[in-house]
C-alpha positions, 0 to 999 in steps of 0.5 A, a space after each residue: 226642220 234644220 234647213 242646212 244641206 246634207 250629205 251622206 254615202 247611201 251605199 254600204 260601208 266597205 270596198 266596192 266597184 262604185 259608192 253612192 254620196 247623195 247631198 240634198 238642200 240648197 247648198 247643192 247646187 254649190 257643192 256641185 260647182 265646187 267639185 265637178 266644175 259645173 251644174 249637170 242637166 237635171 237628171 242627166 249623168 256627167 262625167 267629170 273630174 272632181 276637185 277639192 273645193 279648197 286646194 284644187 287637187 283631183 280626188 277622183 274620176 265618176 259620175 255627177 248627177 244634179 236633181 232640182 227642186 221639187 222634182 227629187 227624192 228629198 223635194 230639194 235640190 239634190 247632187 249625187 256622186 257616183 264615184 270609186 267605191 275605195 275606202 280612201 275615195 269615199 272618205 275624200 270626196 264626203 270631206 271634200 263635200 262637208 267643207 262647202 259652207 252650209 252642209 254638215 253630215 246626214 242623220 240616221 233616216 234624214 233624207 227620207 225624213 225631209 221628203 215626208 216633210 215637204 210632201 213628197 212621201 206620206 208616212 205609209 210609203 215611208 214604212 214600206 221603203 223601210 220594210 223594203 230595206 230590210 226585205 230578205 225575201 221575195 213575199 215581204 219585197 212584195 209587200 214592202 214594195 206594194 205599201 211603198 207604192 201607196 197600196 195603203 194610201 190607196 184603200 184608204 182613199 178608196 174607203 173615204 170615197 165610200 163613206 162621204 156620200 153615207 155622211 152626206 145622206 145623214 147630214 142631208 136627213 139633219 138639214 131637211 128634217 121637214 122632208 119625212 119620206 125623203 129623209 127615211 129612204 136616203 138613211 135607208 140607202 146610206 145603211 146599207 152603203 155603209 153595211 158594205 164599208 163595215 164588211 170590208 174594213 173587217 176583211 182588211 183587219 182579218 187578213 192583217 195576221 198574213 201580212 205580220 207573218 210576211 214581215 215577221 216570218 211564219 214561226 215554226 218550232 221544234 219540240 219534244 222529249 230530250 234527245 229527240 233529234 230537235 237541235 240535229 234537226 235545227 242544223 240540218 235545216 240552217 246547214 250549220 251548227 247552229 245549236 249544240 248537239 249533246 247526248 247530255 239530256 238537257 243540254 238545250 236551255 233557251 230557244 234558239 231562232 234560225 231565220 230561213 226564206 223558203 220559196 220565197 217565205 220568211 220561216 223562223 225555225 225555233 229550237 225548244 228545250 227538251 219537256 220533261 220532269 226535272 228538279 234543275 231550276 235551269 232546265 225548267 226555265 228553259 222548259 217554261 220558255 219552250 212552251 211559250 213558244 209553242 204557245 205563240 207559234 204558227 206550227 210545232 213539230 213534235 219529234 220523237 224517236 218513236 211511232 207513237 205521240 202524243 200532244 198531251 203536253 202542248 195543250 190547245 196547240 193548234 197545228 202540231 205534226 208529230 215527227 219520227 227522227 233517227 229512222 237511221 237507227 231502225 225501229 217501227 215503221 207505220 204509227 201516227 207520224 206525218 213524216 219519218 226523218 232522219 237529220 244526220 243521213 237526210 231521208 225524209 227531210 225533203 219532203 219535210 221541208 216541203 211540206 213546211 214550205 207549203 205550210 208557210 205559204 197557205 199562212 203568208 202567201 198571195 197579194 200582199 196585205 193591205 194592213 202590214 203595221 200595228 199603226 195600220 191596224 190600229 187606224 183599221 180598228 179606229 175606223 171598224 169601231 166608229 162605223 159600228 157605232 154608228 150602224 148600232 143605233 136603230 134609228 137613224 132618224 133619232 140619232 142622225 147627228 150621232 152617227 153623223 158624229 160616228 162617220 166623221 171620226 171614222 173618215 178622220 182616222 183613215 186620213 191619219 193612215 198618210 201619217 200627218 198627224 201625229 206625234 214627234 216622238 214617234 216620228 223620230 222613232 220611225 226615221 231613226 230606223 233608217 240608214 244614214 244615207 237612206 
């Protein structure tokens, strides 16, 4: 790791009332000196002057923050400075920190990255800053902020401590192979402690699909015939124009996402193209696309302008609800439709958009999940299939030093969950996600 100080702004780009420059190694100390005159006491924020190193010239008037090592985000020494958030004013005083001798600007994730280094963060916690960076709503802030805070590391841990005493009692029955009737009600104890393990991790990896749909937002798509109110819906709901709305049957082509937090979950709504038969190569791309998403979604909404539907077309899709739109324009009341909508004059569209909320939060509500990363799930199915090895074999006084075996690689790839071992590459994918003052 490049030993050399860095410095960054940790707050947006742009004007604001104050701007955030975080400097982080051993030429902290330095640049502060340089800039504010002196070391503040640590933690403690000082107003001051800051000076260009070189000239002397005042640059601007804020806050100077000093944070020693190891006690800081980085596990460095570390300066932050709480000036004027200017254009003109942060440029200034980040070049007037880049000129001390041994600083040079921060990559993409570099702060974070050397906290993980020098222990001050395992690789879960990193991924649940990351996730709370980009949370957008309350339930994945939840649950961005309850990884960050090592709910992960913790089960982990948690999950180790039940299985050492399993290993122990094996590894005791391979040891005192002498001792028979011992020997057979100690792996008889250890089996049924490591039954109960072997339920839970299957939970854990259950409940991961709750904890995807937190991050990713539960999917619902729009779908039916052509000119059955699909994109009018999509606008409605976004209040915008997102999609173009057309008489012109087929004017929807390709799938198009709006993004939405409803009472606090993440919702990606999809406007489909219209199914129909066609002989345009175009639309029938766009048809072939539409039912792939309502393939991979949480919940289709069927719409049409008619009482009566049918699901003949979406196959085996799980949660379909067929919607009747444009009640504006009059027709049969009654029919098979959950709800009876019109987009363009709003009725209906109330009680829709509640049941879509609730919906949404029968699918990624309550606690927040344990397993919220494939790495995490991948660790989890590591682990459930090396206690199932081990729980396979009948015997365990014949094949005490398989499932001792079992047992090792199981605890092995929890103690991967804190990120320790593993690739550069992946490592460097990770940190290059973050910001360049994060």
């Amino acid at each position: 790791m490049d030993s050399r100080t860095i410095a960054a702004v940790s707050t947006p780009p742009g004007t604001s009332g104050v701007a955030v420059i975080r400097v982080s190694g051993p030429a902290s100390r330095n640049v502060a000196t340089g800039l504010a005159g002196c070391v503040p006491e640590p933690r403690r924020a000082l107003l001051a002057t800051l000076r260009n190193p070189v000239s002397g010239e005042n640059l601007d008037r804020g806050l100077v923050l000093w944070f020693p090592a190891p006690h800081s985000f980085t596990g460095e020494d570390v300066v932050e400075f709480q000036v004027h958030g200017g254009r003109a004013v942060v440029a200034v005083v980040l070049r007037a920190i880049l000129s001390t001798e041994g600083t040079r600007p921060a990559e993409a994730g570099e702060f974070t990255r050397r906290a993980f280094e020098n222990g001050r963060m395992d690789l879960a916690a990193i991924e649940g800053l990351g996730d709370l960076l980009r949370a957008e709503t309350e339930a994945q802030r939840r649950q961005a902020f309850a990884l960050y805070q090592g709910r992960l590391t913790s089960e982990a841990d948690r999950l180790q401590r039940l299985l050492l005493p399993v290993l122990a009692m094996v590894e005791a029955a391979i040891d005192f192979p002498d001792e028979g009737d011992v020997a057979s009600d100690t792996l008889a104890g250890a089996r049924a402690r490591l039954g109960a393990v072997k339920t839970e991790i299957a939970g854990l990896l259950a409940d991961a699909a709750r904890g995807e749909r937190v991050r990713d937002g539960v999917t619902v798509v729009i779908a039916g015939p052509p000119n059955a109110g699909k994109s009018t819906l999509l606008n409605a709901i976004a209040r915008r124009e997102a999609a173009i709305v057309s008489p012109t049957p087929g004017t929807t082509r390709d799938s198009i996402e709006v993004h939405l937090d409803l009472a606090g979950i993440a919702v990606v709504l999809v406007d489909t193209a219209g199914l129909r038969d066609s002989d345009d190569a175009v639309e029938r791309e766009g048809m072939r696309r539409a039912q792939e998403r309502i393939a991979g979604a949480d919940l289709t909404l069927w719409l049409a302008p008619t009482a009566k539907f049918s699901n003949e077309t979406l196959g085996d899709q799980a949660e379909f609800w067929p919607i009747r739109t444009q009640i504006d324009r009059g027709g049969a009341e009654g029919g098979t439709a959950r709800h009876h909508i019109s987009a363009v004059t709003g009725e209906g569209m109330d009680a829709l958009l509640a049941d879509i909320a609730a919906f949404a939060a029968d699918r990624a509500g309550g606690e927040p999940a344990v397993l919220v990363h494939e790495r995490h799930r991948a660790i989890f199915r590591e682990v459930l299939e090396a206690v199932g090895l081990a729980d396979a074999h009948p015997d365990w006084n014949d094949a005490a030093e398989l499932v001792a075996e079992a047992l090792r690689r199981a605890l092995a790839a929890l103690g991967r969950s804190r990120g320790r071992v593993g690739t550069e590459a992946m490592l460097d994918e990770l940190f290059s996600a973050f910001c360049i003052g994060k």
